[in-house]
N, C-alpha and C positions, 0 to 999 in steps of 0.2 A: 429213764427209758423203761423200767419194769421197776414191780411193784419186789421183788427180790430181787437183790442185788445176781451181780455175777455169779456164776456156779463155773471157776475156769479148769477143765478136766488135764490141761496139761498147759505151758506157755502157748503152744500155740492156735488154741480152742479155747474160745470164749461164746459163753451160750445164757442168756439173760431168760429169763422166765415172766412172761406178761401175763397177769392173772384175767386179766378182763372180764367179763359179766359179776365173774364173785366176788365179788367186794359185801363187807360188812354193811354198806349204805343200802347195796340194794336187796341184800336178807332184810334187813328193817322198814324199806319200803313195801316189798314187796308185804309182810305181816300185818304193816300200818293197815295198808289200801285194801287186804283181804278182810279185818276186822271192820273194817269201816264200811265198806257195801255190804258184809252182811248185816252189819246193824242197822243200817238203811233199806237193805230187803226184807228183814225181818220187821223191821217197823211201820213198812209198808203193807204187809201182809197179816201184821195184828189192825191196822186201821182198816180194812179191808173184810176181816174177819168179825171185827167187832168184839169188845169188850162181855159178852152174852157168851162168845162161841169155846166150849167145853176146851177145846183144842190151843187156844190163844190161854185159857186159865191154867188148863195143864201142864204149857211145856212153860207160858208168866215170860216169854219172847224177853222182853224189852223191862224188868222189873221199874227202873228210873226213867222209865217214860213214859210216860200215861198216853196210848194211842188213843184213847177216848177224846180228847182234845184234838185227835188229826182227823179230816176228813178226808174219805179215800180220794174221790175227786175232788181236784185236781192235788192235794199236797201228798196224799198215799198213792196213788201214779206216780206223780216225779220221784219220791223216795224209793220206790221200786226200780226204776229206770235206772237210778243212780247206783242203786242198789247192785242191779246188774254190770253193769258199766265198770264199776268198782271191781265188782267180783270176776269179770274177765280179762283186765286187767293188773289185776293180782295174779291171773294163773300164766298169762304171758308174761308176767317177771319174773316167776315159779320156772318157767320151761326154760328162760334164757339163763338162769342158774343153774340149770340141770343139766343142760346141753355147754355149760361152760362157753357162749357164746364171745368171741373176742378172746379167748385166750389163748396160749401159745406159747414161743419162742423166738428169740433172732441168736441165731448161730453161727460165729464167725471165723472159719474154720482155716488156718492158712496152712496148716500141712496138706488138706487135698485141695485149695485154691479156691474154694467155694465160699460165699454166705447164704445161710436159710435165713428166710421170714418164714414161717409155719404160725396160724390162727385156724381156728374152731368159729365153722361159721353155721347158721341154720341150717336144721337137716334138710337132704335135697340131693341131687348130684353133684353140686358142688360146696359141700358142706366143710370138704378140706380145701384149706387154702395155703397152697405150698408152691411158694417163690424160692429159685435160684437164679443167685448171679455170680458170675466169675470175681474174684478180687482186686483182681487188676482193673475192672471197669470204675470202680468207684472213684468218681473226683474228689470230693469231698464230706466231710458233714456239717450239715448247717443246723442252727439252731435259732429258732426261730420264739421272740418274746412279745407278748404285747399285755400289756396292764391294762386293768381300768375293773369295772365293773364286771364283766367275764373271761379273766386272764385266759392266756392259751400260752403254753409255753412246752414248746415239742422241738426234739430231734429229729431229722431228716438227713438218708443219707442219698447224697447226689450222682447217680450213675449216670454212662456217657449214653446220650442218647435218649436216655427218657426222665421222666417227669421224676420229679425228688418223691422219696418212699417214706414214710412218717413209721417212725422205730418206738416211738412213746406210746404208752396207753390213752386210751379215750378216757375222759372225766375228769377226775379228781387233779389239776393238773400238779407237778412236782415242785419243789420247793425250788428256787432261783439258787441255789445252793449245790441241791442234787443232780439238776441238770447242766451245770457247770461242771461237776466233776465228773458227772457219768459222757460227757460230749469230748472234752479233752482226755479224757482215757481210752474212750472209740477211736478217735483220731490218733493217737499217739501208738494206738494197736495195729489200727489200718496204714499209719504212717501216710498220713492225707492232710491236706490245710482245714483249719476249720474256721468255719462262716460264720455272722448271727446276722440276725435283721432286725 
């Protein structure tokens, strides 16, 4: 369900921590895809500049690439564009690790009768997003598996009346292990049936 385990403050408060955006994959994404457009902006911009221009010899952009070789049009344009592309890219996976987008809490609190969902969503007016539901509403939790080529494999907890709430992180999905024990322990805390599909 989260990327830490439980954090339970008494028996009857249990509060999981969902890390969402920060993950280790996409600091390394995010660094890959920023190096990579600017060495495609920059290598756009010494083919463009020309091997002659005082500016290209002094700052020597791309040492292991001979821009001599690339014509600006048409291959120094698209390296440029990509360049770009790259580099904007890179700073919108830069903001969603800053702004901790996706991350949060499910808090399941049965001394005041409540569960939060609580995530970090883009800045905005609705950049917090904070659910409550009585505990008595929950029918069940279901857990939901499917293999193959891009497993999904999420917890959902099923309140009366509305559509199932999905309690697992987006991405990386968990191990068929960890969400068997983290499903049967929700359920056996909420004292509810639990489902799979």
């Amino acid at each position: 369900m989260t990327d830490s385990y439980e954090t339970p403050e008494s028996d009857l408060i249990r509060r999981y921590i969902v890390i969402g955006s920060r993950r280790l994959s996409n600091y390394w994404w995010a660094l890959v895809i920023f190096l990579g457009g600017l060495g495609f902006l920059l290598t756009g911009i010494s083919s463009y500049l020309g091997e002659d221009n005082t500016v290209v010899q002094w700052l020597n952009l791309l040492p292991f690439i001979q821009s001599k070789n690339i014509i600006f049009f048409p291959q120094g344009l698209v390296m440029c564009f990509y360049g770009i592309l790259g580099l904007i890219f890179s700073i919108y996976l830069g903001l969603t690790l800053f702004w901790s987008v996706g991350g949060g809490f499910n808090e399941f609190n049965k001394k005041e009768g409540i569960i939060r969902i609580f995530r970090w969503g883009f800045p905005g007016k609705n950049r917090r997003i904070d659910l409550s539901y009585p505990i008595n509403e929950v029918e069940a939790i279901r857990v939901e598996l499917k293999e193959g080529l891009n497993p999904k494999r999420t917890i959902y907890m099923r309140i009366k009346g509305k559509r199932d709430i999905p309690l697992t992180r987006i991405g990386q999905p968990l191990t068929l292990e960890e969400i068997e024990k983290q499903a049967a322990e929700l359920a056996k805390f909420l004292q509810v049936s639990l489902e799979a599909n």
